[in-house]
N, C-alpha and C positions, 0 to 999 in steps of 0.2 A: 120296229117302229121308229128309233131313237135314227137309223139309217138312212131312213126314209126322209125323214124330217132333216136329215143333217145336209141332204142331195138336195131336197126343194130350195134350204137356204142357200145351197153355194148357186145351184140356177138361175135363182132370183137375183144373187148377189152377180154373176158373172152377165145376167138381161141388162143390168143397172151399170157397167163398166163397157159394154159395148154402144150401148146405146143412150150417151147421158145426157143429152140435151132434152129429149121425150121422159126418160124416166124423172129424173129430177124435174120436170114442171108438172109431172104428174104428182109427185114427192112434194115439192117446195112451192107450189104456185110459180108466177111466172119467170121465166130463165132470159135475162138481158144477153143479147148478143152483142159485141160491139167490135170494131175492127182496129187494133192498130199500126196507124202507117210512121213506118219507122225511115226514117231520113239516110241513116249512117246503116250502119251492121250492128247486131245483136250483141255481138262480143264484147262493143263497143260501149254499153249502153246497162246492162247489167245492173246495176245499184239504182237507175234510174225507173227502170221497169218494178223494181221489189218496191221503190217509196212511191208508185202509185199503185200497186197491189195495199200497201199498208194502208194509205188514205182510203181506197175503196174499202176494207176490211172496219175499218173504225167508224163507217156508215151504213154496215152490214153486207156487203157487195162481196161475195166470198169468190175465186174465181175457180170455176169446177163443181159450185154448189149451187148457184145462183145469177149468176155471170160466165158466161165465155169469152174468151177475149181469142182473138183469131189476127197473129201478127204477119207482118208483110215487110220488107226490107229492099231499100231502095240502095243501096250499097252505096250510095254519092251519084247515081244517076239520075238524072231528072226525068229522062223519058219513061224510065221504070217506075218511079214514084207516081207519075202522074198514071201510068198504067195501074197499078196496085190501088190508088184511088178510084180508079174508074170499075175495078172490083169489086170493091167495098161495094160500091154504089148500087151496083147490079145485084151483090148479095143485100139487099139492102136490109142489112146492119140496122140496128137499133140506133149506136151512135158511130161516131171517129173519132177517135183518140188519136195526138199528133203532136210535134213539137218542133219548135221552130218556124220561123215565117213561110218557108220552104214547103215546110209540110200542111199550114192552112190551107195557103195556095193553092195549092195542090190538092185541096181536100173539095174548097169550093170551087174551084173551078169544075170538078165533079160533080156534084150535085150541090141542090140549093134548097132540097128540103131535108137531106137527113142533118141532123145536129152532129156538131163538130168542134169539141173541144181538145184546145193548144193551149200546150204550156211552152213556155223560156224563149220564148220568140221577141221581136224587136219591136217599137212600138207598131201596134198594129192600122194608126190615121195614119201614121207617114209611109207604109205599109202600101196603102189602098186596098186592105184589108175590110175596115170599115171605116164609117163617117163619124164616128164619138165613141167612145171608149165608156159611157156613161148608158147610152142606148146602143148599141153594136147594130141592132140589126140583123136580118138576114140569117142565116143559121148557124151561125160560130161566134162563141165566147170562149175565155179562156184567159189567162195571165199572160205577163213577157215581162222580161226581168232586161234586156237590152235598150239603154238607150244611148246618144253620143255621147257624151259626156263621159262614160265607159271608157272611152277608149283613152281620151286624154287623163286620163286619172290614171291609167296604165301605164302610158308611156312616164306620168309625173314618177309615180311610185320607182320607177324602175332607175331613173333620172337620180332621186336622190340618195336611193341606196346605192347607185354607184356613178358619180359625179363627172365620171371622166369618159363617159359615153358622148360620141363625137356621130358615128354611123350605128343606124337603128337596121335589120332586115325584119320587114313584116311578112309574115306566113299567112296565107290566106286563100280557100278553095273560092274559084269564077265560081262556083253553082252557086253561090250565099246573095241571093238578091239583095240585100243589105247594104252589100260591099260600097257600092261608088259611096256612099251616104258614111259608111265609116270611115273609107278611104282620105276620104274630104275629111272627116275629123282628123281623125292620127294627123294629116300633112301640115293642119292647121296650129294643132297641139306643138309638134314637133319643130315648128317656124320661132315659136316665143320659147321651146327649150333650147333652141338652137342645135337641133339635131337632123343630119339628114335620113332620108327612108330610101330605103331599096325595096320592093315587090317580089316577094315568091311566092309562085301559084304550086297549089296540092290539087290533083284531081284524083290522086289515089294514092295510096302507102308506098308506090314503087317510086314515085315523083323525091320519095324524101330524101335519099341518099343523095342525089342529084343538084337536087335543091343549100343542102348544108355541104356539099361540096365549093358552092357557086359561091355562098356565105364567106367561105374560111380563103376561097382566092379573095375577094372582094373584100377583105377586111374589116368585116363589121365587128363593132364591139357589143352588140348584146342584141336580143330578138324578142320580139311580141307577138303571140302567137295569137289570131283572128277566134271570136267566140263563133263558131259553126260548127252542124255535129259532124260533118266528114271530120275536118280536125278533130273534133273532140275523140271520136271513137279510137283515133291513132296518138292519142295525149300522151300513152307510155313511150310508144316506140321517142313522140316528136322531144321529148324531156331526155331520154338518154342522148340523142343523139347532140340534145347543146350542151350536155356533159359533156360528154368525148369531143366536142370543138370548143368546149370550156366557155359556153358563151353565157353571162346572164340572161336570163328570163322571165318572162312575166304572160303570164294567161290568163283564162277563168279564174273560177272557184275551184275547179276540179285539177288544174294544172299542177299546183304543189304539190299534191298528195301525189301525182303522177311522177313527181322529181323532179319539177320547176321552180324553180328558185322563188321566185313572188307570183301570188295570185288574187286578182280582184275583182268579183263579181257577187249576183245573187246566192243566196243560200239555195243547195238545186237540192237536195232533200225537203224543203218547205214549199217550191214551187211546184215539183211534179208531187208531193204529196197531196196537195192540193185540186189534184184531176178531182179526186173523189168529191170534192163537193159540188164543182159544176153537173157531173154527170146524176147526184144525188137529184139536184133541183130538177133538170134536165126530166129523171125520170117518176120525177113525181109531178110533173104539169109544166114546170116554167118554160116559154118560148127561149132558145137558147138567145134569141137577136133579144131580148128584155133584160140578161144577166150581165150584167156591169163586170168590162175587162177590169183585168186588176193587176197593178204594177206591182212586183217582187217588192215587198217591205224591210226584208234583209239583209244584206251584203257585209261580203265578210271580207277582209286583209290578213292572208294569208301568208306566213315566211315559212320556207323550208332549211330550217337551218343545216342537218346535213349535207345538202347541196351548198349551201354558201362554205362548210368548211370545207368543203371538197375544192371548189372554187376558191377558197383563200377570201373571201370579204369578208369585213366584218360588219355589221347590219348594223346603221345606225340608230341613236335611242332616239331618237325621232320615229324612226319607222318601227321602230320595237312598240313602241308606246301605241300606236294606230293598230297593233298585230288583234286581231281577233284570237288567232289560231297559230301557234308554233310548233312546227313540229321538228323533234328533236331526235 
């Protein structure tokens, strides 16, 4: 009998691993599907994807219990992204989850009635994303921790931790519709620091060697590297590589930890943790065009001080004193 009963349960147990979308809403009441369309590569992205599993989890959104999440990766292609939206679409998903301006886009120009929440994207009215950031509109809400001012506060930082920067090289992938709009920042920034800009385009990881070859003929004295996820996803490789040409640095938030010398943006654990409450209202009634965008409230100034001893600078207490975060 004890045999018999031990065979029923593993049965049951193995109906419930093959088939868990049916059993668990039979189990748990109803099972949210939602789809995320990933901009960069997976590999890329890792810590980002766990701090919106953790916000969905602290609202009870467990994924595999009660949520599926069904991801898509656009590897820096645009045609691909927009395809992988237009699947979403057809499976039609409960919501889209997405990040970057890139990937809204991309999500609404897909459809127009599933809901669509973005996080870390740029602002979304200059965007033409929506028409107020107060009523959005239309079926996407979501945060964005980018705005111009960003950029010039980059290149400031960078400027006075090492003073004797004359030529700037900006790294920056075409696909980041953002671009002319930050572009126009940095040149403007960089006119009152007195510094000239050079342009290197990334359209994929194999661009990089290439690229910080052109740098070290060209003489640049240090590099800012563009907030977009193709760059972000490759932020290890793009950090060693201005080690080994010895170049100062300055990116995101996520750039120091990756071995960039200074880094200054939004707090991206507080951003993408944050998916989970849009998608909470979302599916508990609220029209997503009703939930009020919401600008990054944190930004942090980040120093890598290993990389500056490696690099030989010594960080001034000026900028020591603004450090959020040092890592040592």
């Amino acid at each position: 009998m004890y045999q018999l009963r031990r065979r029923q349960f593993l049965a049951f147990l193995g109906t419930m691993l093959a088939a868990p979308a049916d059993a668990l809403a039979q189990s748990v009441g109803k099972v949210w599907r939602v789809g995320f369309l990933g901009i960069a590569s997976a590999s890329g992205y890792v810590r980002e994807l766990d701090w919106i599993r953790g916000g969905l989890r602290e609202l009870g959104y467990v994924e595999g219990r009660n949520i599926v999440i069904e991801y898509r990766w656009a590897e820096g292609n645009p045609e691909r992204l927009q395809q992988h939206a237009a699947e979403f679409a057809a499976l039609k998903v409960d919501a889209i989850l997405t990040h970057a301006t890139a990937g809204a886009l991309a999500a609404v120009r897909a459809t127009k009635t599933i809901p669509v929440v973005a996080a870390d994207g740029s602002d979304p009215v200059a965007a033409g994303l929506v028409t107020s950031l107060a009523r959005p509109g239309g079926n996407v809400t979501g945060s964005f921790s980018f705005t111009l001012e960003e950029v010039g506060k980059r290149l400031q930082l960078l400027k006075e931790t090492v003073p004797g920067i004359k030529t700037l090289a900006f790294l920056a992938s075409p696909f980041d519709p953002s671009l002319p709009r930050k572009r126009e920042a940095l040149l403007e920034a960089a006119v009152s620091l007195k510094v000239e800009v050079t342009e290197y385009a990334m359209r994929g990881a194999e661009d990089l060697p290439e690229a910080f070859n052109a740098m070290g003929k060209e003489r640049c004295d240090a590099l800012l590297v563009n907030n977009e996820p193709l760059l972000n996803s490759h932020i290890g490789a793009i950090a060693s590589l201005a080690a080994v040409k010895r170049l100062p640095s300055v990116g995101y938030a996520s750039f120091a930890d990756a071995g960039g010398l200074l880094a200054y943006g939004a707090n991206r654990a507080a951003l993408y943790g944050r998916v989970g409450y849009f998608v909470d209202r979302i599916f508990k009634g609220a029209k997503p065009g009703d939930i009020p965008f919401e600008r990054a409230a944190k930004f942090d100034t980040i120093i890598n001080l290993k990389t500056a001893k490696a690099l030989g600078i010594t960080i001034p207490p000026t900028v020591r004193l603004r450090a959020d975060r040092m890592i040592e």
